[in-house]
C-alpha positions as a Markdown table, in Angstrom:
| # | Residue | x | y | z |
|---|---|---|---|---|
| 1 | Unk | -7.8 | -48.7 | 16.0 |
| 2 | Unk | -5.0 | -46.5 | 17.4 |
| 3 | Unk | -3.2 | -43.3 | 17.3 |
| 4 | Unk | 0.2 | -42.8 | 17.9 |
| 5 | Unk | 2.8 | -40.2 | 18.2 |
| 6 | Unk | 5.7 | -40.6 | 15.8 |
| 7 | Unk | 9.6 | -39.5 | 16.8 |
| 8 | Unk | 9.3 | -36.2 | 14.6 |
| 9 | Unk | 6.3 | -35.3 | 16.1 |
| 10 | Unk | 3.7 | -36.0 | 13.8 |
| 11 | Unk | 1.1 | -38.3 | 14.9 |
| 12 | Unk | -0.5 | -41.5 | 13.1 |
| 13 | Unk | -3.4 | -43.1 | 12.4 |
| 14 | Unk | -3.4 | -46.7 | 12.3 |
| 15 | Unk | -7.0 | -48.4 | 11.9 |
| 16 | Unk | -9.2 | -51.5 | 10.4 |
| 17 | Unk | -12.6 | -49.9 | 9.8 |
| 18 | Unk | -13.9 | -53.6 | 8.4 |
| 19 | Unk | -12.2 | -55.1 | 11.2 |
| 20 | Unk | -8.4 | -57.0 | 12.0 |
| 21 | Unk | -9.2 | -59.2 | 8.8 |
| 22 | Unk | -10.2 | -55.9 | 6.7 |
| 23 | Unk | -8.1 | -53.1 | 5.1 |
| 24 | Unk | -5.6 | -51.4 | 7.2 |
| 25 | Unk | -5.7 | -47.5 | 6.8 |
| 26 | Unk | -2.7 | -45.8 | 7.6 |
| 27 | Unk | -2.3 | -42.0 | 7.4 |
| 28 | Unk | 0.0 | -39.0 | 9.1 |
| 29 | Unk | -1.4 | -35.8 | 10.7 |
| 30 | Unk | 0.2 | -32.6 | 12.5 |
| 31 | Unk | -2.1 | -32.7 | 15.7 |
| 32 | Unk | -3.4 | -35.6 | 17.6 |
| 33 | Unk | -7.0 | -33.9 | 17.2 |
| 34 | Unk | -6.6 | -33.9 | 13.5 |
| 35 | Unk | -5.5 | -38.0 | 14.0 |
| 36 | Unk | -8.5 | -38.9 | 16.4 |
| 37 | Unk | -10.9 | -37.0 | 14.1 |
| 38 | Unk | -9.9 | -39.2 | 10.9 |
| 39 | Unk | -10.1 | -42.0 | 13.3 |
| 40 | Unk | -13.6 | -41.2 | 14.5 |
| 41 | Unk | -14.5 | -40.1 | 10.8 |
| 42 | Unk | -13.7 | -43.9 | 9.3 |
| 43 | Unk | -15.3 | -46.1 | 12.5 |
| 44 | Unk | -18.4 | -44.3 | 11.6 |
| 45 | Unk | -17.6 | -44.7 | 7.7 |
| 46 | Unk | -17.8 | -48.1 | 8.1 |
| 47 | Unk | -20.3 | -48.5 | 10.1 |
| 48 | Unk | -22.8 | -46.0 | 7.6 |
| 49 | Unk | -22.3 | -46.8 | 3.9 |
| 50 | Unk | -23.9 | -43.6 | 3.6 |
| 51 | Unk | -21.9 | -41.1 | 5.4 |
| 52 | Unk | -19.0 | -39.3 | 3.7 |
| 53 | Unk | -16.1 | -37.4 | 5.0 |
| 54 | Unk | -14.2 | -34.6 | 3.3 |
| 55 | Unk | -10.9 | -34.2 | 5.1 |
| 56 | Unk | -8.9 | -32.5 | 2.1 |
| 57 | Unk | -8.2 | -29.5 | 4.2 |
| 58 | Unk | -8.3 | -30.9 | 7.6 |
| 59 | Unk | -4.4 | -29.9 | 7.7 |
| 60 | Unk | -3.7 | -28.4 | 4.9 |
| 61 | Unk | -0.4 | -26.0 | 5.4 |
| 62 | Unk | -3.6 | -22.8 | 3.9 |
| 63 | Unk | -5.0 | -23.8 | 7.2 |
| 64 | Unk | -2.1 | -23.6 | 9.4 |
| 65 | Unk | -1.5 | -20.2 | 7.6 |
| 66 | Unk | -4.8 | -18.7 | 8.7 |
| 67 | Unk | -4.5 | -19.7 | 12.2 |
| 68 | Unk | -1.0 | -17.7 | 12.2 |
| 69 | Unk | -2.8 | -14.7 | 11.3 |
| 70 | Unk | -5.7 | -15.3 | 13.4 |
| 71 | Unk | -4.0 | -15.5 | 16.6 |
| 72 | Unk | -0.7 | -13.5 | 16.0 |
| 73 | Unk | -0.3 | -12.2 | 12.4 |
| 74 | Unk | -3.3 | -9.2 | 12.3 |
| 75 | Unk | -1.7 | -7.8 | 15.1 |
| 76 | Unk | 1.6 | -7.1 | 13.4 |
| 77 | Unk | 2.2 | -3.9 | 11.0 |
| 78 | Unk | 3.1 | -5.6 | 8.0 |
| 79 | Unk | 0.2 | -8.4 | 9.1 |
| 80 | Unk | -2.0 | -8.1 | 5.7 |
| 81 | Unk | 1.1 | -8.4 | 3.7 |
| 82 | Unk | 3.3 | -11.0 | 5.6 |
| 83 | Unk | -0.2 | -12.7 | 4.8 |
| 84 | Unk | -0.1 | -11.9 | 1.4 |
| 85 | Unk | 3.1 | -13.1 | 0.8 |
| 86 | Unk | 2.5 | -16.7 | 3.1 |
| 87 | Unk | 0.0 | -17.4 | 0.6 |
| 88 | Unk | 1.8 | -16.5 | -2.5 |
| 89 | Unk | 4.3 | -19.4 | -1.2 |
| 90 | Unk | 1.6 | -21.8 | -0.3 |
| 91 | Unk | 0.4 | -21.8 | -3.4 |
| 92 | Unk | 3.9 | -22.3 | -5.2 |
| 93 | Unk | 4.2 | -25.7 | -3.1 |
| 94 | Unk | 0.9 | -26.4 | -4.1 |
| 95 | Unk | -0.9 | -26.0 | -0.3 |
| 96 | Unk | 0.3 | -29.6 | 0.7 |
| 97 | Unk | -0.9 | -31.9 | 3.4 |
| 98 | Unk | 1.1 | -29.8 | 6.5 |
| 99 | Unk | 1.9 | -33.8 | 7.8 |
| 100 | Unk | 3.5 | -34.2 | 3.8 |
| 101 | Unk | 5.4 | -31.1 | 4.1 |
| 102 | Unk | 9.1 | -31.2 | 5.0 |
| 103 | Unk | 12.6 | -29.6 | 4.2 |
| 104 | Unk | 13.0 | -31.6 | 1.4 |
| 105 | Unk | 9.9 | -30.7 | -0.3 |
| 106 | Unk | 10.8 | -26.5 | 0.6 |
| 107 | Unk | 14.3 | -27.4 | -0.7 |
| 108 | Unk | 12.9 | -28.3 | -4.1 |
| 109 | Unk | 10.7 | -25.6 | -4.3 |
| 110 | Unk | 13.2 | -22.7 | -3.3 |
| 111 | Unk | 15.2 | -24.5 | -6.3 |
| 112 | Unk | 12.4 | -23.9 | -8.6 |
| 113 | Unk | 12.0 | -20.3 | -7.5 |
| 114 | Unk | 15.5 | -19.1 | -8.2 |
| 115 | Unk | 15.1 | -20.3 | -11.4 |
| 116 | Unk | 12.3 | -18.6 | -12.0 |
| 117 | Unk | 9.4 | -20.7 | -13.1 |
| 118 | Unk | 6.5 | -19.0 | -11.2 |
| 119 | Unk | 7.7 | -15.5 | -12.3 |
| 120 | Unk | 6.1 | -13.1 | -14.4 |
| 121 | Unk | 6.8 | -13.1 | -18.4 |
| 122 | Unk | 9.8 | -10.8 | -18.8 |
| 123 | Unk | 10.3 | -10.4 | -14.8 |
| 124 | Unk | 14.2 | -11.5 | -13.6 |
| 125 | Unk | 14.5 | -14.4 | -10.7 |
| 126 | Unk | 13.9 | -13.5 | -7.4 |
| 127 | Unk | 17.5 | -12.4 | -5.9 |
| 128 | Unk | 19.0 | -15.3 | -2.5 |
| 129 | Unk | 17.7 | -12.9 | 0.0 |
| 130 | Unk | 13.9 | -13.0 | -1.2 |
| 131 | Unk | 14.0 | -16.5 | -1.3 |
| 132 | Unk | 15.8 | -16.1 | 2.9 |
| 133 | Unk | 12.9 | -13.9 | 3.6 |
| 134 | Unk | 10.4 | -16.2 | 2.8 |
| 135 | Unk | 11.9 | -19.2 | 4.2 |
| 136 | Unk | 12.1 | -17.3 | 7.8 |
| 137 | Unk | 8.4 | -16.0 | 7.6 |
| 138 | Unk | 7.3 | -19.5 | 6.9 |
| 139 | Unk | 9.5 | -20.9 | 9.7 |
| 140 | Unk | 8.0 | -18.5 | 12.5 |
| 141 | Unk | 4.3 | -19.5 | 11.5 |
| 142 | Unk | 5.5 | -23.1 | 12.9 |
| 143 | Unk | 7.3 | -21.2 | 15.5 |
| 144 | Unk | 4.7 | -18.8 | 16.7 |
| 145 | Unk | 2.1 | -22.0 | 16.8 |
| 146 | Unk | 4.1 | -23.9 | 18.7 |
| 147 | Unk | 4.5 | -20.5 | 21.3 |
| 148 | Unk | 0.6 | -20.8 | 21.5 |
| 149 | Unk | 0.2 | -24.1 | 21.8 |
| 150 | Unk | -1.6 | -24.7 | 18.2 |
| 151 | Unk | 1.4 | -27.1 | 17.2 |
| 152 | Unk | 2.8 | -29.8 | 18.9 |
| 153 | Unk | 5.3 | -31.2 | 16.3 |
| 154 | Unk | 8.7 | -30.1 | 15.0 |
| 155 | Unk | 9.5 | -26.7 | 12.8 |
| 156 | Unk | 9.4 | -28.8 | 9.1 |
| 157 | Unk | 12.0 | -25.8 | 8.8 |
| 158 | Unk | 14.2 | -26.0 | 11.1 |
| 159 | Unk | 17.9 | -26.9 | 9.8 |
| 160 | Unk | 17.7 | -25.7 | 6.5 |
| 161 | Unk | 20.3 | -23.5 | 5.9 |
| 162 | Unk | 19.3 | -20.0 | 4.3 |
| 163 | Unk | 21.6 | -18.5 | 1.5 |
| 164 | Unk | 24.7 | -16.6 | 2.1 |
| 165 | Unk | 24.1 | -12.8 | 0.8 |
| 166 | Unk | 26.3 | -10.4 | -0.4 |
| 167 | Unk | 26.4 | -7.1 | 1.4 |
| 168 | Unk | 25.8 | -4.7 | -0.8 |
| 169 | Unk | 27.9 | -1.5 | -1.1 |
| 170 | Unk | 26.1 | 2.2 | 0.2 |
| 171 | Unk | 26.3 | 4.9 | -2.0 |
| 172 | Unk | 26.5 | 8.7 | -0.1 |
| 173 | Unk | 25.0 | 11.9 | -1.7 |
| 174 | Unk | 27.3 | 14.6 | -1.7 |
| 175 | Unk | 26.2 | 18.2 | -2.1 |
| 176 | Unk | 26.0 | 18.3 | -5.8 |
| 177 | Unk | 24.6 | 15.0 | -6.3 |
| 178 | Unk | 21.9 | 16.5 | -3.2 |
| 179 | Unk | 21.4 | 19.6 | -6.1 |
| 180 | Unk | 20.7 | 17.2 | -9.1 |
| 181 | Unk | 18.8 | 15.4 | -7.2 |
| 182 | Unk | 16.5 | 18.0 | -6.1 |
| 183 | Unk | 16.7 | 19.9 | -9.5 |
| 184 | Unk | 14.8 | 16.9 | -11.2 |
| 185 | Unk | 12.1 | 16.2 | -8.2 |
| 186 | Unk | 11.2 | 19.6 | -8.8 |
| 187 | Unk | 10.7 | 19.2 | -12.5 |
| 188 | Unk | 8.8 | 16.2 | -12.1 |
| 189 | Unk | 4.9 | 16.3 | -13.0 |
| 190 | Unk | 4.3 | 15.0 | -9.9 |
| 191 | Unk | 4.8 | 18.4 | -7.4 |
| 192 | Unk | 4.5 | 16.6 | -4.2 |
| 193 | Unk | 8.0 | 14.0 | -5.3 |
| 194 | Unk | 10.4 | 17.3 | -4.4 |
| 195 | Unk | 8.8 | 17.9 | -0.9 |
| 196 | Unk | 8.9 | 13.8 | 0.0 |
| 197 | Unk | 12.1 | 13.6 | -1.3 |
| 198 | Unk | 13.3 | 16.5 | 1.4 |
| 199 | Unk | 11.8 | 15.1 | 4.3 |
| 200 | Unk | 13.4 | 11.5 | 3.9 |
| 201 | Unk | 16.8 | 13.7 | 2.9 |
| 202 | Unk | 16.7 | 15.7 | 6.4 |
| 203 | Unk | 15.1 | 13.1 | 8.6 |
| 204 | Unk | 16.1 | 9.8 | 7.2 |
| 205 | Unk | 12.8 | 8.3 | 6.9 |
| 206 | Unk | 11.7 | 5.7 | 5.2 |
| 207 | Unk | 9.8 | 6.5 | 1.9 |
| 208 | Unk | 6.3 | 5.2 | 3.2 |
| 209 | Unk | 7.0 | 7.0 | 6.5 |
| 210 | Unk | 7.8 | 10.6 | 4.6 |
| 211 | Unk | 4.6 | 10.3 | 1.6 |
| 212 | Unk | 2.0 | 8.7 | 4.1 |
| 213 | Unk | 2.4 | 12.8 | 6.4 |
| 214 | Unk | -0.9 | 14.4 | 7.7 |
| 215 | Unk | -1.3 | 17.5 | 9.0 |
| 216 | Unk | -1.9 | 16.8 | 12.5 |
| 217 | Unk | 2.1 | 15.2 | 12.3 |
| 218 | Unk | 3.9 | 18.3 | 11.3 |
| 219 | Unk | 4.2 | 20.8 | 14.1 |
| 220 | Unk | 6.5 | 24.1 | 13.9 |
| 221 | Unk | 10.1 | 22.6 | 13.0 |
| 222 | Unk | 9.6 | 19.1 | 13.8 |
| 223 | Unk | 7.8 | 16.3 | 12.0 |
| 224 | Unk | 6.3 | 12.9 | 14.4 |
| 225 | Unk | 6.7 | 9.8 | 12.3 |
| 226 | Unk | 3.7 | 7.2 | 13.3 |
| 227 | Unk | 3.3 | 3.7 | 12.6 |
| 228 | Unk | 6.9 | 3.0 | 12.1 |
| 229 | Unk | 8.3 | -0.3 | 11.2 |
| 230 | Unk | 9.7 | -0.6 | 15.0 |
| 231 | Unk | 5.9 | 0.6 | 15.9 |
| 232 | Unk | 6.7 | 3.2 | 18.0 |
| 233 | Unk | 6.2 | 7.0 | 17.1 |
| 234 | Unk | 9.1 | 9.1 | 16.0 |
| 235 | Unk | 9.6 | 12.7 | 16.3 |
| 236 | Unk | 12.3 | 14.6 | 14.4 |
| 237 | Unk | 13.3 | 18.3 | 14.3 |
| 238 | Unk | 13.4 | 19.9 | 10.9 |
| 239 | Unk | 14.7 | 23.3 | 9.4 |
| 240 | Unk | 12.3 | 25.8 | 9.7 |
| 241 | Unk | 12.9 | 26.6 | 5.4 |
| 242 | Unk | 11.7 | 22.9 | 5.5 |
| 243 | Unk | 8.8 | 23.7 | 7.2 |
| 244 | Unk | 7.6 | 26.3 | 5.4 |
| 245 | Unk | 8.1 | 24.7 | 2.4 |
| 246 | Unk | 6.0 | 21.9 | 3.0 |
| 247 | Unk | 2.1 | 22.2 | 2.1 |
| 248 | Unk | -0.5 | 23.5 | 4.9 |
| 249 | Unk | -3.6 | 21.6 | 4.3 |
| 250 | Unk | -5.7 | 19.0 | 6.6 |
| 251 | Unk | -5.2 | 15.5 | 5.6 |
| 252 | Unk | -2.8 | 13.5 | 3.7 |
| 253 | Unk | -0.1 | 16.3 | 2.4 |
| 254 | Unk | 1.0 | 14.3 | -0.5 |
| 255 | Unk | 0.1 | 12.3 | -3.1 |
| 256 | Unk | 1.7 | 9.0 | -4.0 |
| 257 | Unk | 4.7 | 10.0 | -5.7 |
| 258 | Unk | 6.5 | 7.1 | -5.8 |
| 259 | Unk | 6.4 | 5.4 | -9.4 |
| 260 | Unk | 7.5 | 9.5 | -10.8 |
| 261 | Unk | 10.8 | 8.8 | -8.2 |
């Protein structure tokens, strides 16, 4: 019986449970432990007729996934989604064997994706740069790994080229658009969109920033933005007709206004 280390990393298992004159089991993992434990796992197979081994999952790229949060993706802001979104890809490559999974078999899914076949009935394709998004987030889980010493082989990723995007043009408000703008927040049945809608216009927040307002982060002309994507707090100055415009009340000043936008 013997394990070995293969030039792209990976590492193989090459054993005779029944002996040299028996079968010869070959098979590929991502970590050496993974390789000696399949190698333990079938001497004592043959030795028990008995004794069975599920190893379905014992490197499944699910697994891999889970580690990534465990040790680095919980502490990020965006962690619970990032996580959300891993899976969502697992799944669409069908949560292969990570020592089966390459650029090749990514390739052909991405394919498949921009096509459309695992969207929702009457939903468009996903647009190039959601497909780039979710090539890089599943390239740093190999990354970050191989940072903590949780994977030894190569990025499965790396040299696959992401799509070339097209910038897209930025539209300004000008004063009357500003007005119209306003004019039909402030006819919406939601009351809280006309008040959101200000703070992002004199602050240049982000939408989740602006809604997601306590009390506690609006002070006499200036407004302290927390939990911001760059995870450091954000204070802003604002017109004092701003602030007394905005609602005094503890908690949460708005409701989720979003969907009326």
């Amino acid at each position: 019986m013997a394990v070995s280390k293969l030039p792209n990393g990976k590492w193989l298992c090459q054993c005779f449970p029944d002996g040299r004159n028996g079968v010869r089991i070959r098979k590929r993992f991502a970590t050496k432990g993974e390789a000696l434990a399949y190698e333990r796992q079938q001497m004592f197979k043959s030795q028990d007729d008995d004794f069975e081994v599920d190893d379905s999952n014992a490197s499944k790229l699910s697994n891999l996934i889970n580690r990534w949060y465990d040790m680095h993706g919980k502490t990020l802001n965006s962690g619970n989604g990032r996580k959300s979104k891993l899976d969502s890809i697992c799944d669409r490559l069908g949560d292969p064997l990570v020592s089966d999974f390459d650029k090749n078999m990514f390739a052909q899914s991405r394919e498949h994706r921009l096509k459309g076949k695992w969207n929702a009935k009457g939903k468009a394709a996903p647009k190039q740069a959601t497909v780039n998004r979710e090539q890089s987030y599943l390239h740093t889980v190999f990354a970050e790994l191989k940072k903590l010493g949780e994977w030894n082989g190569d990025n499965p990723l790396d040299g696959v080229r992401q799509f070339k995007e097209s910038e897209q043009e930025l539209a300004f408000l000008y004063q009357d658009d500003i007005k119209r703008l306003l004019f039909a927040c402030d006819n919406s049945l939601n009351k809280d969109l006309g008040h959101v809608v200000r703070v992002c216009l004199a602050t240049g927040a982000r939408w989740g920033e602006a809604q997601n307002l306590t009390q506690s982060q609006v002070m006499p002309y200036k407004v302290t933005f927390i939990q911001t994507k760059s995870s450091k707090n954000r204070t802003v100055p604002i017109s004092k007709a701003l602030y007394d415009l905005l609602p005094k009340r503890r908690g949460a000043l708005f409701s989720n206004c979003y969907d009326a936008f």
